[in-house]
C-alpha positions in Angstrom: -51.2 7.5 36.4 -53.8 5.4 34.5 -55.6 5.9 31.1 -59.5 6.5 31.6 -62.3 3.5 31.0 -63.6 4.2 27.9 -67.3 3.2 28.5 -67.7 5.3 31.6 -66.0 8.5 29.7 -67.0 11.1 28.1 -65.4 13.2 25.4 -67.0 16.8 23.5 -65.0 18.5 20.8 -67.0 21.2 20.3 -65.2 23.8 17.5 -66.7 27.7 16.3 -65.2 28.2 12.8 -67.1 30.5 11.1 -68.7 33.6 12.3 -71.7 36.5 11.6 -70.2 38.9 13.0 -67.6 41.4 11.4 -65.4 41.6 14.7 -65.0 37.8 14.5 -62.7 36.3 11.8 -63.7 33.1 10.6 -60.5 30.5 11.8 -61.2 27.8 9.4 -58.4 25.7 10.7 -60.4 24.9 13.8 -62.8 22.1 11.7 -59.4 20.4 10.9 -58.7 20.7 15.2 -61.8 19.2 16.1 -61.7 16.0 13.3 -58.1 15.0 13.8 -58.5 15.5 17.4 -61.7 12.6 17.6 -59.4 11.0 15.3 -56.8 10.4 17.9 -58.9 9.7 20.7 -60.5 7.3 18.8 -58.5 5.5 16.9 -57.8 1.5 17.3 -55.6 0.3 18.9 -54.0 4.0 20.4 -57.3 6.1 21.3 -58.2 6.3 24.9 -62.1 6.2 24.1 -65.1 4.7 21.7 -66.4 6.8 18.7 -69.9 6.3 20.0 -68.4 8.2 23.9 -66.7 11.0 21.4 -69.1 13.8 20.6 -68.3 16.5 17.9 -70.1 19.8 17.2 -68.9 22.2 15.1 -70.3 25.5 14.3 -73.1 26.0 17.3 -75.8 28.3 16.3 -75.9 29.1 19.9 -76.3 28.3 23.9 -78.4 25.5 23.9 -77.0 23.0 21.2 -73.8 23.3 23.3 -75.5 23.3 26.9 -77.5 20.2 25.2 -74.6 18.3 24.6 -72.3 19.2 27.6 -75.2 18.6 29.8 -75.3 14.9 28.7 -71.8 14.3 28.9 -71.4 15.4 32.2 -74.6 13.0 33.4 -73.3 10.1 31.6 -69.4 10.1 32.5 -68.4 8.4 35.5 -64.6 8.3 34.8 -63.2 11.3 32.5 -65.1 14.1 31.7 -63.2 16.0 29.3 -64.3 19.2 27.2 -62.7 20.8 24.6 -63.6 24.5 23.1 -61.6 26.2 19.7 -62.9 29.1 18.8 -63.1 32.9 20.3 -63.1 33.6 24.2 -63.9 37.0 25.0 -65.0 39.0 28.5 -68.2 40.8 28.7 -68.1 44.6 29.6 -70.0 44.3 32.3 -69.2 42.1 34.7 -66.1 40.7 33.0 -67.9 37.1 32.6 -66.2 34.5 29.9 -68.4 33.7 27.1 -67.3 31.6 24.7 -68.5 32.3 20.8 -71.3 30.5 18.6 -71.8 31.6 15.2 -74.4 34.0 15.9 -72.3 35.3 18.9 -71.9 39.7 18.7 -69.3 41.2 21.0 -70.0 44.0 22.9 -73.7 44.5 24.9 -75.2 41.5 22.7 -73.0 38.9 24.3 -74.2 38.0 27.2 -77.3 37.1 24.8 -75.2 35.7 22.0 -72.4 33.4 23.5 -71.9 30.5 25.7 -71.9 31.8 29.3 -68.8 29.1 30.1 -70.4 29.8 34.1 -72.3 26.5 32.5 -69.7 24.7 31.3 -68.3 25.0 34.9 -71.9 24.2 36.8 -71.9 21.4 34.8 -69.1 19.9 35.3 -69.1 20.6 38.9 -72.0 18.7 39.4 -71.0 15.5 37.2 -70.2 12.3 39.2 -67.1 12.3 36.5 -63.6 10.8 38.5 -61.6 13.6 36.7 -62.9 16.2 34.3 -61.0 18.2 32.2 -61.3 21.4 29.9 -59.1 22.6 27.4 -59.4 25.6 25.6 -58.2 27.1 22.8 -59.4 30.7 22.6 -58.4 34.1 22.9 -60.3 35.0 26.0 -58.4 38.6 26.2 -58.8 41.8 28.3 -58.7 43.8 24.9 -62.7 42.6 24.9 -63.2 45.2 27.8 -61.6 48.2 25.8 -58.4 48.1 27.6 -59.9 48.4 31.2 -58.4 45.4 32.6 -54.5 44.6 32.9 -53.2 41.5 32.0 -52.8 40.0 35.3 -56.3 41.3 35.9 -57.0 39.6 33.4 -55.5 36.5 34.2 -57.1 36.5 37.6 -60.8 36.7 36.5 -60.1 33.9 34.0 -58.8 31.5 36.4 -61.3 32.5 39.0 -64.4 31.7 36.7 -62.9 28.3 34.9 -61.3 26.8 38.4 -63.5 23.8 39.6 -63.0 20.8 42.8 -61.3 18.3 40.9 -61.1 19.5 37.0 -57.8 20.2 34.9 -58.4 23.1 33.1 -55.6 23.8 30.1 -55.8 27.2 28.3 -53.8 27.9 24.7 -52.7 31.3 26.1 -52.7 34.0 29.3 -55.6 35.7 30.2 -54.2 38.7 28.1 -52.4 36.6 24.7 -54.3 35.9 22.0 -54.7 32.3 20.6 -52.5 31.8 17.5 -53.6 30.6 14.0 -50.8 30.5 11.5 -51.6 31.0 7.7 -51.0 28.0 5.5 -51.2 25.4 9.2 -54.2 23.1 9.3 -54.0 23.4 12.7 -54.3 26.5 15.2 -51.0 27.0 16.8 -51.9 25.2 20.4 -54.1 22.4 19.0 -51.6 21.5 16.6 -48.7 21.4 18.9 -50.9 19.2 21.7 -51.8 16.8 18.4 -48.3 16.4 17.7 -47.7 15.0 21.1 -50.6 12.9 21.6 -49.7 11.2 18.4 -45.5 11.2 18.1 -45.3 11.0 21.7 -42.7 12.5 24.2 -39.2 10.6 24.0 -38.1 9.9 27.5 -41.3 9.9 29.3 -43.3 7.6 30.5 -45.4 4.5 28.7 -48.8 6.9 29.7 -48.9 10.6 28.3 -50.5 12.1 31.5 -51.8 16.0 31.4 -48.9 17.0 33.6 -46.8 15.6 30.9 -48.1 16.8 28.3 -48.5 20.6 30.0 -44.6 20.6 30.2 -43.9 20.2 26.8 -46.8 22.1 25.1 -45.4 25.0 27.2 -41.5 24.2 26.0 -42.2 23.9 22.7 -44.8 26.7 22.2 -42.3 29.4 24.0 -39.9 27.7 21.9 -41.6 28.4 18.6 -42.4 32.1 19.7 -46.0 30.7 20.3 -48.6 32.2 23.4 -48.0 29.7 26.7 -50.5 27.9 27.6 -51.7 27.6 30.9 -53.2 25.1 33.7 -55.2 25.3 36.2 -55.4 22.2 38.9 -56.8 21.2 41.4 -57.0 17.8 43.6 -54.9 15.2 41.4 -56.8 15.7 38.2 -53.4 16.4 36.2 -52.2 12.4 36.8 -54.9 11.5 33.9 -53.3 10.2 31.0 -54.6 11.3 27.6 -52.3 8.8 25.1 -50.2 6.1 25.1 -46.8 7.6 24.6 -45.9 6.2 21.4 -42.2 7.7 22.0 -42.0 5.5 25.0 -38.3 2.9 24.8 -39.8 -0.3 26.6 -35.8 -1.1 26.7 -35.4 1.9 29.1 -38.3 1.1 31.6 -41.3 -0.3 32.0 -43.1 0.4 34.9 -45.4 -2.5 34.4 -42.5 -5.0 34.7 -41.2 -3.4 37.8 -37.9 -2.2 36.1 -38.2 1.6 37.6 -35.1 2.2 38.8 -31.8 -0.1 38.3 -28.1 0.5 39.3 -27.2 0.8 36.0 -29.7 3.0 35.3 -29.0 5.4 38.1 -24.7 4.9 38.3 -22.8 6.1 35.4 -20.0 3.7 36.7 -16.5 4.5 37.7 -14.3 7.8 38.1 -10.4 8.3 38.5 -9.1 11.8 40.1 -5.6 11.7 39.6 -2.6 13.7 41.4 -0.5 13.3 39.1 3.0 12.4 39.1 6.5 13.6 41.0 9.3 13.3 39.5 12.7 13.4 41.1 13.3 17.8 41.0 16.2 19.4 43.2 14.2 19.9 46.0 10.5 19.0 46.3 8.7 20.8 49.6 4.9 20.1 48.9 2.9 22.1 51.5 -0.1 21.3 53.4 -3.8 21.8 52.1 -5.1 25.5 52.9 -7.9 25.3 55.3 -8.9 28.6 54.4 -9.5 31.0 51.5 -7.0 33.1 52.2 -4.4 30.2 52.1 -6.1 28.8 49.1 -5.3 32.3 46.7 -1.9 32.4 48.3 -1.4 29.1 46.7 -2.6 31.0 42.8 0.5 33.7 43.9 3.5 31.6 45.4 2.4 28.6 43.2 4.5 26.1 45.5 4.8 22.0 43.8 2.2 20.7 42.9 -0.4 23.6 43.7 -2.8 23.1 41.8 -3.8 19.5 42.8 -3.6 21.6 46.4 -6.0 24.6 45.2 -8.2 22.0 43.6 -8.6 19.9 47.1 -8.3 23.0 49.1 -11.6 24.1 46.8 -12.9 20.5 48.1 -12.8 21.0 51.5 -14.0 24.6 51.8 -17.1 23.4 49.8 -17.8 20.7 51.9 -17.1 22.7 55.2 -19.7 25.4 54.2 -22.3 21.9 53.8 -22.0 20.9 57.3 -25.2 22.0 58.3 -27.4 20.5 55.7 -25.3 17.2 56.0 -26.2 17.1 59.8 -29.9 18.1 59.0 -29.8 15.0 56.1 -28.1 12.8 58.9 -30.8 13.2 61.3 -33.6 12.8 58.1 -35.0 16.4 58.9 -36.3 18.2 56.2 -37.6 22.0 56.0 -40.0 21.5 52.9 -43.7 20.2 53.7 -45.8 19.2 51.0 -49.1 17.4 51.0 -49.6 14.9 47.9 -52.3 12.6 47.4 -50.7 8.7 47.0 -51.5 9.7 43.3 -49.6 12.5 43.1 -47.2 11.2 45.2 -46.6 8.1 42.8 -46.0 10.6 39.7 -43.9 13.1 41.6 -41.7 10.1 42.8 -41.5 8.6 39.2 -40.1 11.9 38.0 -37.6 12.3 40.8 -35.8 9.4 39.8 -35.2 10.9 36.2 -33.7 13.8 38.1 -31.9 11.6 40.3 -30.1 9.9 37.0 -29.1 13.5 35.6 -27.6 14.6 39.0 -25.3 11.2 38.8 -24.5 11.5 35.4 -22.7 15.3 35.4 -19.7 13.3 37.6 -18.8 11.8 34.7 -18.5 16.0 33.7 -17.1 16.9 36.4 -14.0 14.4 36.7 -13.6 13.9 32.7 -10.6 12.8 31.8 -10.4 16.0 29.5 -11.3 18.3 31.8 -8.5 16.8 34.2 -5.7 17.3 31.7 -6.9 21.2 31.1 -6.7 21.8 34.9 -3.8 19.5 36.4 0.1 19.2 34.7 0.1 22.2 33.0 3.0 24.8 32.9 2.6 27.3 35.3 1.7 30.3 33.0 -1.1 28.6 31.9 -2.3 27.2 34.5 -6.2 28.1 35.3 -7.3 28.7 38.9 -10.9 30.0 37.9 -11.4 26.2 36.1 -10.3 23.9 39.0 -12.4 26.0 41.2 -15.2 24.9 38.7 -14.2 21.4 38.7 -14.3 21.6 42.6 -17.7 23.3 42.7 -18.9 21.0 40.6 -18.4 18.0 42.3 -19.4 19.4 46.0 -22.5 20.6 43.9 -23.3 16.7 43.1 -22.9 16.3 47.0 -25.6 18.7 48.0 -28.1 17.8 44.7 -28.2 14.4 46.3 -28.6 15.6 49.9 -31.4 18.2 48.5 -33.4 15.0 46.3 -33.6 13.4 49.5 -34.7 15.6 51.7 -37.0 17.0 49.6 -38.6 13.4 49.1 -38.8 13.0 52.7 -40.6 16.7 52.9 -43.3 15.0 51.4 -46.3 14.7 53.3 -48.9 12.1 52.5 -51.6 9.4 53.2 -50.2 6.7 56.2 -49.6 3.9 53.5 -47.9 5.7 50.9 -45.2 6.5 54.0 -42.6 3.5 53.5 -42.5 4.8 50.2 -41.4 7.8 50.8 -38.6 6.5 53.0 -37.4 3.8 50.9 -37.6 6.9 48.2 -34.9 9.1 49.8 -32.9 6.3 50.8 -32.1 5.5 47.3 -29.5 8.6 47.2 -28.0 7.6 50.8 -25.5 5.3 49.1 -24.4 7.7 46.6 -24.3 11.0 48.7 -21.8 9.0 51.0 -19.7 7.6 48.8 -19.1 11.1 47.1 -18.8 12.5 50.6 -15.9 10.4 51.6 -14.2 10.4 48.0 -13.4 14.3 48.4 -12.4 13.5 52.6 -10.1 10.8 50.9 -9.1 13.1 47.9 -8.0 15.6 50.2 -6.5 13.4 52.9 -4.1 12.1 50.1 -3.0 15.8 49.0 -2.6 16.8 52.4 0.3 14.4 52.4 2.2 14.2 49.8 4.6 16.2 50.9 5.2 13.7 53.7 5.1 11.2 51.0 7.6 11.8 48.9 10.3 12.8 51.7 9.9 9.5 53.2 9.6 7.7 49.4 12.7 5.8 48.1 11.6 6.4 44.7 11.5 8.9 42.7 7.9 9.4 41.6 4.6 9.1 43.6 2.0 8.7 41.8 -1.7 8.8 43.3 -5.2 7.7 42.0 -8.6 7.6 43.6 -11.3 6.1 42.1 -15.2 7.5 43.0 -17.8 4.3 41.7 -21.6 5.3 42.9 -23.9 2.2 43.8 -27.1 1.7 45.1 -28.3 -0.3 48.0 -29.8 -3.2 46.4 -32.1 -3.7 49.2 -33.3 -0.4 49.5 -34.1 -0.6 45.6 -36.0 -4.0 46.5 -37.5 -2.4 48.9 -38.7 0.3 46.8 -39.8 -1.2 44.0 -42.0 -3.4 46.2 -44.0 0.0 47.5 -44.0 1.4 44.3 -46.0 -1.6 43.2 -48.5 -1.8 45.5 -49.3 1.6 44.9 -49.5 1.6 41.3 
């Protein structure tokens, strides 16, 4: 995840407003796209490139002002290539080629003679010596062109076939069969305007870079969100771990990579947890029974309803969870995994960083699952209201946390990449080992302590027996050293 070197990049906004031909409405709102966009690549001291390295056309008469200036761009970048087209997209009769519109540019037989054969666009780019090139479009490039001979995922298809290139990130305002969206009164097209809001406001909670991955995921939540066409990518190789922006969202509090804060305790644990079993009192006769070991002793509990039986349902929900886990515990014990996935260290690096996000979220919903509000609406209540269907949530819930960690490790360990990036991996998973076995033997002790209180209190000389566990998740400090260390000398 880096930003690219300015004086080896490249950048060309190129931006088709305003049209001869009938068929093609004029979208003035692309001029506005293409100047704030060199605006925020530019600009000191946020912009990723030099005016001078940021070229701008708008309104190309035809093919060879734009195959002029791509061509140069592509010979003259060494780091980021990137190339950015507004305007219409539309696919000849024919042969079902993109072409990308000019001003002169005529639908129908004519454009093949008329538009921007984006074949180039692609030759070109494959043949630059450019790190990491990229091409965003925001265009309509549907099957409608061909008078409704191709079906959307035909469509689709001979898009992404054409535009795919070794090494290039291609991002696309809408599906092969959508139309690009320009709304009246915006000064922005739909897609444009959406990605300018990012670049510039940032994405709270991600990282300190804004790479394209990034920025993909939230163009698409927020577009579906406002009703708007989804965009869509098209990668190959690691070109997606670019970074296009600084995020300006980004809480240097939270984490900064850079000072080798990435993952802390506190960050991770959300602290302490008590699961109570609440409280006997001195009754006529008290006969607590034995946990079920089975689902059929579980629901007899729901119908006899014996003292007590609904801290027994609720560890009797424990144990059957766990019991049906055995098998990936033993595959996570002997640190098999049955996922395989190549990643460059790259990749790697950026998959890892997110992972650890993830990891937080799964940590955090125990503080959900043994709230002390959600404990007083399952346990203590009067019989007739009483409610099996929630503790059997609450018990899901928490066996759930138990196999999310086993999952995040194992899938971190499925991970297959270059020889040096392979202590990282390992110190990766390890971070949820702690965790995942101190949940593990909270529920064995939770249930261990249920399974005798009825022993309990006939041997007690008191009157009341009152029982509290307490789940706290840590983390291995030296595995987090260890971690961080790898992460570093991969960064």
């Amino acid at each position: 995840m880096r930003l690219p070197d300015s004086e080896k990049s490249r950048i060309v906004l190129i931006g088709s407003s305003r049209y001869g031909s009938t068929e093609l409405p004029d979208v003035p709102a692309i001029e506005n796209n293409v100047a704030a966009l060199f605006d925020t690549f530019t600009a000191k001291p946020t912009g990723i490139i030099t005016p001078e390295n940021c070229t701008t056309l708008l309104n190309p008469e035809d093919q060879s002002s734009v195959g002029e200036l791509v061509t140069s761009a592509s010979e003259e970048a060494e780091d980021l290539l990137l190339i950015y087209y507004a305007g219409h997209g539309l696919l000849s009769s024919a042969r079902h080629e993109l072409f990308l519109s000019t001003t002169n540019t005529s639908p129908g037989l004519r454009l093949p003679f008329t538009g921007v054969d984006y074949s180039h666009i692609r030759d070109a780019c494959m043949q630059s010596s450019a790190r990491t090139r990229v091409v965003i479009l925001d265009c309509c490039y549907s099957g409608r062109a061909i008078s409704g001979a191709l079906s959307a995922s035909e469509s689709d298809a001979i898009f992404f076939n054409q535009v795919q290139v070794a090494g290039t990130y291609v991002l696309a305002a809408s599906p092969g069969h959508g139309v690009a969206k320009v709304h009246p009164g915006h000064p922005f097209t739909a897609f444009t305007g959406e990605l300018l809001r990012i670049l510039r406001q940032g994405i709270s909670g991600a990282e300190s870079l804004l790479t394209l991955n990034s920025i993909y995921k939230h163009l698409q939540s927020s577009l579906r969100a406002s009703g708007n066409p989804i965009p869509q990518q098209q990668i190959t190789e690691n070109a997606d771990v670019m970074a296009l922006a600084r995020n300006a969202a980004f809480d240097h509090r939270v984490r900064d990579y850079e000072k080798s804060v990435i993952v802390s305790p506190g960050g991770i644990a959300p602290g302490a947890h008590r699961l109570s079993s609440g409280t006997f009192v001195d009754d006529a006769v008290v006969e607590v029974p034995r946990v079920p070991r089975t689902l059929a002793g579980r629901d007899e509990l729901v119908r006899s309803k014996p003292p007590k039986w609904d801290y027994l349902f609720y560890a009797s929900s424990l144990r059957l969870g766990m019991e049906s886990l055995n098998e990936k515990w033993a595959e996570y014990e002997a640190g098999r995994s049955s996922r395989s996935r190549h990643m460059s260290v790259a990749q790697l690096c950026h998959y890892v960083d997110n992972s650890l996000e993830k990891l937080k979220r799964i940590t955090h919903r125990i503080d959900e699952c043994l709230s002390q509000e959600l404990q007083d609406r399952a346990f203590e209540q009067p019989t007739e209201q009483a409610d099996p269907d929630l503790i059997k949530r609450m018990a899901s819930d928490l066996v759930g946390v138990y196999e999310d960690y086993m999952d995040w490790a194992m899938a971190i360990r499925g991970i297959v990449a270059p020889h040096k990036a392979a202590r990282l991996i390992e110190m990766t998973a390890l971070i949820a080992d702690t965790p995942v076995r101190e949940v593990k033997t909270f529920i064995q002790q939770y249930f261990d302590e249920i399974d005798a209180l009825g022993d309990r209190y006939a041997s007690s000389e008191v009157a009341s027996i009152n029982i509290n566990l307490k789940l706290e998740i840590t983390l291995n400090q030296e595995v987090l050293e260890a971690f961080l260390e790898e992460r570093t000398k991969l960064n």
